[in-house]
N, C-alpha and C positions, 0 to 999 in steps of 0.2 A: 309335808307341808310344801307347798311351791312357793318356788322364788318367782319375786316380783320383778319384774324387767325394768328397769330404770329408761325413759329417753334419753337418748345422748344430747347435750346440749348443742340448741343450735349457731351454727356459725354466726358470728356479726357482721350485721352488714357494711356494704361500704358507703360512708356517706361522706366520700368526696366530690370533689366536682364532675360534673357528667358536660363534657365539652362535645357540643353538635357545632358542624358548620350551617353558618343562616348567611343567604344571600340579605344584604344591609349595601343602601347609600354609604356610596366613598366619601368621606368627610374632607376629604380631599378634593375633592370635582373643581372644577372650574369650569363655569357656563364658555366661558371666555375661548377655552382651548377643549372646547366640546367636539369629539371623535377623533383625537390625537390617541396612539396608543399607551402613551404612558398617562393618559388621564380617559381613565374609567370610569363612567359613572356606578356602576356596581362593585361589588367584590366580595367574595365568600371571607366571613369572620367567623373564629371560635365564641361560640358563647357559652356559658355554665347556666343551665337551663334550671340548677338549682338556687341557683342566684333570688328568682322570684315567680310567683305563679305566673306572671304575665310570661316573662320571660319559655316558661316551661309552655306554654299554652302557642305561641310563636312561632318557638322551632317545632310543635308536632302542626303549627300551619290549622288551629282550631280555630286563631282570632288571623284577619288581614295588618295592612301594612296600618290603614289607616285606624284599625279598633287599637291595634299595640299602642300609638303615637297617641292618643285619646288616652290611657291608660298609662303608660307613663308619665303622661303631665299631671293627672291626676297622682299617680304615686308620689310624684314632687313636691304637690302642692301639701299633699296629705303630711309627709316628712318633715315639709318646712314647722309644720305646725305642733310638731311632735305626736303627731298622730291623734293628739283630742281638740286641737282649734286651740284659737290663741286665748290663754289666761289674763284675767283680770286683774289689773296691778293695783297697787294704794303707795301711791309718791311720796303721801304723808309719814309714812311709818321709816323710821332710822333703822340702818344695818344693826341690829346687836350684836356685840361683843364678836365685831372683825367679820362679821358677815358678808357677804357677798352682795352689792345692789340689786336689783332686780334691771335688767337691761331693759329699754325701751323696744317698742315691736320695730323692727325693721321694716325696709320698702320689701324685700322679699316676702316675709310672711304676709305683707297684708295685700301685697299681688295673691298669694297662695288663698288666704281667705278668701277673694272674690274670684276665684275659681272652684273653687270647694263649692262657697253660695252659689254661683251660678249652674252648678253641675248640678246641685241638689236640687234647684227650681227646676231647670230642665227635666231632667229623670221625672222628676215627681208629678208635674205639668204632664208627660208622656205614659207613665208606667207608675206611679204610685210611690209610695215611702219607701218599699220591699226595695227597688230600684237601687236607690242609695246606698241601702243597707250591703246588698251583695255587693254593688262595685266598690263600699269600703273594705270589705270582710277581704276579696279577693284582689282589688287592686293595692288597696293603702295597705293592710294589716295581713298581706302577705300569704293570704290562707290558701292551702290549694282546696279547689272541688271536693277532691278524694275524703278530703279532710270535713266537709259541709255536708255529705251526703253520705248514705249508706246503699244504694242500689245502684246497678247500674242505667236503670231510666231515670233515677234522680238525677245521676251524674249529667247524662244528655240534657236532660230539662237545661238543669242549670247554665250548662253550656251558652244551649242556646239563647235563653233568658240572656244572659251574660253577653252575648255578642249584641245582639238587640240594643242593653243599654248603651253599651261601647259604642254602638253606630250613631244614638243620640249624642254624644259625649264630642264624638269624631262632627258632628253634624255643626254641634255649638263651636269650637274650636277650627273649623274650618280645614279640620284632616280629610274629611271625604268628598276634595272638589271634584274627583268623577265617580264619586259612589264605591263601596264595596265592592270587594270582587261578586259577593253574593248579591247584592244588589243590582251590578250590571249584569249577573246571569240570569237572574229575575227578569229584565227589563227584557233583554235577550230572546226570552222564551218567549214573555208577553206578546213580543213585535211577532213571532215566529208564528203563533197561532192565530193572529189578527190576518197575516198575510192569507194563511191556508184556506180560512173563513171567508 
């Protein structure tokens, strides 16, 4: 009779933090004492890239400065809300037996709501429902790609898709006052063959 070979089980992975350096604005700058050495306006920080898809998406340089800042406000806004939009309250109804009140909505979340609304008009105005849906799956709720797709031309799709929205996002919010990098490379080209023509 032959023996059955057993796999060895595999090792576990590590799922600590994965710390990249990302060039990121000095939070510190001062317009004031602009090109002084001890006020930089850049400077390489560690980030934990598993912190969030955006985040992850960043350091490998998939999304620009202006899609991440588009995407993080949005991630904010998404948070404030506890990720399903602000619930409907009833003033009428008494705490039972030691309950807890229901807090009134804050000025935060209802800034976060008409950003959320506004992002949803945009997108969908621009690129359809679909639109919404992934910047909530991958910005608010955290999802990476890998996780949305199963190939690797989905992964690329989506990608792209994804930057696309982010540049509407950046466009409404006033992150991309000189365009994307890929849009000024775009634009770039465009002048570059009008010249040659």
């Amino acid at each position: 009779m032959a023996k059955v070979k057993l796999k060895k089980p595999e090792a576990p992975r590590h799922q600590g933090p994965d710390i990249a350096m990302v060039k990121k604005e000095n939070p510190l700058w001062s317009k004031d004492h602009d090109g002084a050495k001890s006020n930089v306006r850049f400077v390489m920080m560690p980030v934990n890239t598993r912190e969030s898809a955006i985040t992850a998406l960043a350091a490998r340089r998939a999304i620009d400065e202006a899609q991440e800042k588009a995407a993080e406000r949005f991630r904010r806004a998404w948070e404030a809300l506890g990720g399903s939009g602000a619930k409907a309250m009833d003033y009428t109804r008494e705490p039972v037996d030691g309950g807890v009140s229901v807090e009134p909505i804050t000025v935060r979340q209802l800034s976060a709501g008409h950003d959320l609304k506004e992002a949803q008009k945009a997108l969908k105005e621009a690129h359809g429902d679909y639109a919404y849906r992934l910047v909530g799956y991958v910005c608010g709720e955290g999802r990476s790609i890998h996780e949305l797709t199963e190939t690797r031309r989905q992964r690329d799709t989506m990608t792209d898709l994804l930057r696309m929205y982010l540049d509407v996002l950046a466009g409404l919010w006033n992150y991309a006052g000189k365009g994307s990098v890929r849009q000024r490379n775009d634009l770039t080209h465009a002048r570059g063959n009008s010249i040659r023509e």
